[in-house]
C-alpha positions in Angstrom: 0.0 0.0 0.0 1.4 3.2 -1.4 1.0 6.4 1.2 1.2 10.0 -0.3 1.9 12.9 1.9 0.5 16.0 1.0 3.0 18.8 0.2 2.3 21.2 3.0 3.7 24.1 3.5 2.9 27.0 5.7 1.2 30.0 4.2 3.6 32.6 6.6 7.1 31.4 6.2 9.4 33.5 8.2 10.9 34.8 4.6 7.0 36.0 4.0 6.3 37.9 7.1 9.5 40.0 6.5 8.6 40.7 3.1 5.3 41.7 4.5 6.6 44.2 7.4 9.2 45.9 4.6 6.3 46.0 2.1 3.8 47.2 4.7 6.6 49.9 5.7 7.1 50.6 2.3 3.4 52.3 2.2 2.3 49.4 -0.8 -1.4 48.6 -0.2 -2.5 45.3 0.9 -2.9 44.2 -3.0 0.5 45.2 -4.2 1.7 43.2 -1.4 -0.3 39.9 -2.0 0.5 40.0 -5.4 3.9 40.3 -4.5 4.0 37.9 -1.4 2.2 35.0 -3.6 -0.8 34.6 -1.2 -4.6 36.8 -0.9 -5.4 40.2 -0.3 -7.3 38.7 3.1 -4.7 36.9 3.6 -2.1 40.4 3.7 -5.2 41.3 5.8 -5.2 38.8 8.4 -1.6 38.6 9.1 -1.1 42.1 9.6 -4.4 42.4 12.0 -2.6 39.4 13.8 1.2 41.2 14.0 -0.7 44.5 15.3 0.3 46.5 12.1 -1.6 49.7 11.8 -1.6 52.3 9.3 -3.6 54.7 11.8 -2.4 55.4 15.8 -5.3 54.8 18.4 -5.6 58.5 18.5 -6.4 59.3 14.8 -8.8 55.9 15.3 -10.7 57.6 18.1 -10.6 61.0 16.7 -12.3 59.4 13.3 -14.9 57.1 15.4 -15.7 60.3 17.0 -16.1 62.3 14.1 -18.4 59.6 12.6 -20.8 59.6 15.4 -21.1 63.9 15.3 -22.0 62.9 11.6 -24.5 60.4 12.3 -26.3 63.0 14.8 -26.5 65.7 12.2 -28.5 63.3 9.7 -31.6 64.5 8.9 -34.6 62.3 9.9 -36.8 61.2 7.2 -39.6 63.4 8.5 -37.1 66.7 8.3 -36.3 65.3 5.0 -39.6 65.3 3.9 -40.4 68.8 5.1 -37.3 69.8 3.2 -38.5 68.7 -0.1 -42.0 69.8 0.4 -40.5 73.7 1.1 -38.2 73.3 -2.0 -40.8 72.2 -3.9 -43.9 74.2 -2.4 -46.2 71.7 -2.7 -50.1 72.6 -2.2 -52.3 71.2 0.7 -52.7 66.9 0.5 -56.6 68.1 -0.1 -55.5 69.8 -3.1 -57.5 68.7 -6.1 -55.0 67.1 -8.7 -56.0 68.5 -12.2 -55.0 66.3 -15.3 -55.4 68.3 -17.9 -53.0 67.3 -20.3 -53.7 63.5 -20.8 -52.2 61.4 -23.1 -52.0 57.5 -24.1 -49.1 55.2 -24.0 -48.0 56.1 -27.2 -47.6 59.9 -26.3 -45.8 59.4 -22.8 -42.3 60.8 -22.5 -40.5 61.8 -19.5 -41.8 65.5 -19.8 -45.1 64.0 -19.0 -46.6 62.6 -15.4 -47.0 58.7 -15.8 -49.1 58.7 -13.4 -52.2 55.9 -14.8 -55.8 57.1 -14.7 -58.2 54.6 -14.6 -58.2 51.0 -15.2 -55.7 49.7 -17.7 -58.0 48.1 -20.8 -60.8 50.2 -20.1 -62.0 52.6 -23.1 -61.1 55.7 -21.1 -57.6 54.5 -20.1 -55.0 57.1 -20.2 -51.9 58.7 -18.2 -51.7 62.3 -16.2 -49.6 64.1 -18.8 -48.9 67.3 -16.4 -45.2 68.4 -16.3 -43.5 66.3 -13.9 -41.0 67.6 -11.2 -37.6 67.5 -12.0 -36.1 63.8 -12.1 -39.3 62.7 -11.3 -41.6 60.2 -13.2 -45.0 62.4 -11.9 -46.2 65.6 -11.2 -46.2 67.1 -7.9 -50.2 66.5 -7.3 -49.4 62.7 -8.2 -46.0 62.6 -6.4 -47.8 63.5 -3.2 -49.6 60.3 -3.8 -46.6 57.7 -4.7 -44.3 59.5 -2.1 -46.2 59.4 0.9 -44.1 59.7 4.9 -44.5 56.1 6.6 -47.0 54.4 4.0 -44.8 51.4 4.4 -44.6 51.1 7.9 -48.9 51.8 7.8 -49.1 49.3 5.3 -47.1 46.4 7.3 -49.6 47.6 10.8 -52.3 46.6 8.5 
């Protein structure tokens, strides 16, 4: 019976993990130095996590981590968000009436017209809004007050 031992060698040879410290020293990025060390960029990761090699000092990683959280509190919620866009855009009241008086069929829709459907689709008097839409925006600003609606999702999921 005939017994083959597998060829293995370790990943980190000595030889390796002083090419990686003179690389890493060197400034190359973990890439450059996996491509140039024979093994993964994870690899290049993990090894340098494990020898404590840095590019940052603790102070520059708690000044960042602190700068990230003063970020995070100056977000705007989605309800500031909202209000925002509905003083940019002035829209009218929600009771508003929404006037369609440029409507057009399939065949006629572009994006300088509201797609906004009126009607059932199949029906004999089946057509689209055909009001200027807002800028970027597939509908007017009487039928994007009715697609873009604050929380719709979480009353739909309440039931």
């Amino acid at each position: 019976m005939i017994t083959i031992e597998p060829n293995l060698q370790p990943t980190w040879t000595p030889e390796r993990v002083d090419q990686l410290k003179i690389y890493f020293e060197a400034g190359l990025s973990c890439r450059d130095i996996a491509v140039n060390i024979g093994v993964s960029r994870n690899a290049v990761i993990g090894k340098l996590s494990r020898l404590n090699l840095t590019r940052t000092t603790p102070d520059e990683r708690r000044a960042r981590r602190k700068k990230s959280t003063a970020h995070a509190a100056q977000r705007a919620t989605a309800k500031q968000q909202l209000r925002l866009l509905q003083a940019a855009y002035e829209q009218e009241p929600d009771d508003a009436p929404i006037v369609s008086a440029n409507n057009c069929s399939l065949f006629e829709l572009s994006e300088q017209r509201c797609r906004w459907p009126i009607s059932t689709p199949g029906a004999d008097d089946f057509c689209f809004c055909g009001n200027t839409p807002l800028g970027g925006m597939p509908y007017c600003s009487g039928h994007y007050r009715l697609a873009y609606q604050a929380g719709s999702r979480q009353r739909a999921m309440r039931g």
